[in-house]
C-alpha positions in Angstrom: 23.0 -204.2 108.7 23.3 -206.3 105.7 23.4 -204.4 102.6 21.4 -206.6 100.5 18.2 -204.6 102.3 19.6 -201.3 101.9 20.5 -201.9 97.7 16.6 -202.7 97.7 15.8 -200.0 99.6 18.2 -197.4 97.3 16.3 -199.0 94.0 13.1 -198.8 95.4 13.2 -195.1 96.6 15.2 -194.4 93.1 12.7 -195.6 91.0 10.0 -193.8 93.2 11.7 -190.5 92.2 11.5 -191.7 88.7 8.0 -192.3 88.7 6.7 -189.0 90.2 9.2 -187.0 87.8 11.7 -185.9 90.5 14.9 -187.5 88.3 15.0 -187.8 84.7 17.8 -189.8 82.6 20.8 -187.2 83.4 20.5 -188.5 87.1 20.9 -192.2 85.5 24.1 -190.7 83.0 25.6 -189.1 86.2 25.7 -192.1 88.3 26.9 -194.1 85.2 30.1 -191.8 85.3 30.7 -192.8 88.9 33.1 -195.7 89.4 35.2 -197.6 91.8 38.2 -194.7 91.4 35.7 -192.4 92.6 33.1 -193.7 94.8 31.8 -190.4 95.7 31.0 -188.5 92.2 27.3 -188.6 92.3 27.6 -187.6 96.3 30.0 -184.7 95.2 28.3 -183.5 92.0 24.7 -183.5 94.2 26.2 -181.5 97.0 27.6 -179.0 94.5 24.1 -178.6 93.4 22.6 -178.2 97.0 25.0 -175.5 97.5 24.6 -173.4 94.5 20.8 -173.9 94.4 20.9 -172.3 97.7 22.4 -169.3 96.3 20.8 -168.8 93.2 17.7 -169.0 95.2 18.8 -166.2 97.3 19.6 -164.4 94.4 16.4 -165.1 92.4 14.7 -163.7 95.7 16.4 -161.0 96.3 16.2 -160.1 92.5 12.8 -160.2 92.7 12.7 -157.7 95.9 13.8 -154.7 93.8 11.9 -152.1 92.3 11.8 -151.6 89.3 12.4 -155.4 89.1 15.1 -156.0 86.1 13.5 -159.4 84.2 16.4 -159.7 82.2 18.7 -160.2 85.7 15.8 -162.5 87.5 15.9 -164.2 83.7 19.4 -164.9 83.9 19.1 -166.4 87.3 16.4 -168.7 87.0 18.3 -170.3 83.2 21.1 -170.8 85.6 19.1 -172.8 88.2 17.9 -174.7 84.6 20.7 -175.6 83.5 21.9 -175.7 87.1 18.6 -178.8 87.8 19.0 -180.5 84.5 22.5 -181.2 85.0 21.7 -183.5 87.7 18.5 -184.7 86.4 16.2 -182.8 88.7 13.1 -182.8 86.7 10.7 -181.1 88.4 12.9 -178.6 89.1 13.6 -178.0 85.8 10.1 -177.8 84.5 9.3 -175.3 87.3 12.3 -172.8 85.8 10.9 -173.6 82.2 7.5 -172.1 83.5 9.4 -169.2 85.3 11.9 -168.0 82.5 8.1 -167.7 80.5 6.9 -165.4 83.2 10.0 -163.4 82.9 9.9 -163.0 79.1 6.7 -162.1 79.6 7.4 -159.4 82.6 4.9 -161.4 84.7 5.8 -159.7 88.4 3.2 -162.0 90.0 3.9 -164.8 87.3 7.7 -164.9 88.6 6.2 -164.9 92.6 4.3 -167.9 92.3 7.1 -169.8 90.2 9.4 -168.5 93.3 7.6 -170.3 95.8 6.6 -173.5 92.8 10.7 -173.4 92.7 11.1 -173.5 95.9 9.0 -176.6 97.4 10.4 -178.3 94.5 13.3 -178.2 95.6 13.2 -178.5 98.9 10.9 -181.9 97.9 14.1 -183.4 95.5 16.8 -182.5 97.9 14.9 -184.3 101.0 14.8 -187.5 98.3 18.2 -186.9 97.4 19.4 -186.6 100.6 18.3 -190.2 101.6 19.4 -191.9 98.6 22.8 -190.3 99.5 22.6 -191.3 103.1 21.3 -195.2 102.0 24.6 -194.8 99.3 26.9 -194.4 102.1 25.0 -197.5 104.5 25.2 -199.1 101.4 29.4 -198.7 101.4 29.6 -198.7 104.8 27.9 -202.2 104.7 30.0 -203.8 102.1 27.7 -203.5 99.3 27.4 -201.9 95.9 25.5 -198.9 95.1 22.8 -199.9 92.8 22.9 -198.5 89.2 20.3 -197.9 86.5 20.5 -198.6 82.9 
């Protein structure tokens, strides 16, 4: 396949993700710091984030299982899926944990449920996106052509 149709494809479904707030600019500073001596920074840095989100999840669940539930712990966990989102520029992510570390602060039990589950479809909604811009990045290479970048 030519890779004119998959750059369009890649800009199209990027600036999508921008529009309904899944990306901010840290996504566009991230892939600014990708070059041709490494090809697969954005690829690396967004599989990184798969992975720990995973955990911290698990953590931020199983936090919230104990009794009595320590806020400061399930705190600590949710600023480090923050900082964790924002790095990458997942937005929505990001504003879900904002919400969250406010129900902890304010020992919210249920508050900090329904930001779990908020947290979670996020998430599972940017890394389906991200997942396919990373698959059309490596058509895109595979095809001969150059992985689109935003200003």
């Amino acid at each position: 396949m030519a890779a004119a149709p998959l750059e369009q494809k890649y800009v199209e479904l990027t600036e999508d993700m921008f529009k309904e707030g899944f990306l901010d600019d840290q996504f566009v500073q991230l892939q600014q710091l990708q070059d041709p001596s490494n090809p697969g920074f954005v690829a690396e840095v967004v599989t990184l984030f798969f992975e720990d989100s995973e955990k911290i999840i698990d953590s931020i669940t199983e936090t919230l299982e104990t009794d009595p539930l320590d806020f400061k712990v399930l705190d600590a966990h949710v600023h480090q899926f923050k900082g964790s989102s924002s790095s990458i520029g997942a937005q929505r992510v990001k504003n879900v944990c904002i919400s969250f570390r406010q129900c902890c602060d304010a020992s919210n039990k249920e508050g900090c449920v329904n930001c779990l589950q908020q947290v979670k479809r996020e998430y599972q909604l940017v890394k389906a996106r991200l997942e396919t811009l990373l698959q059309l990045e490596e058509q895109i290479v595979a095809a001969g052509g150059i992985v689109p970048q935003f200003e």
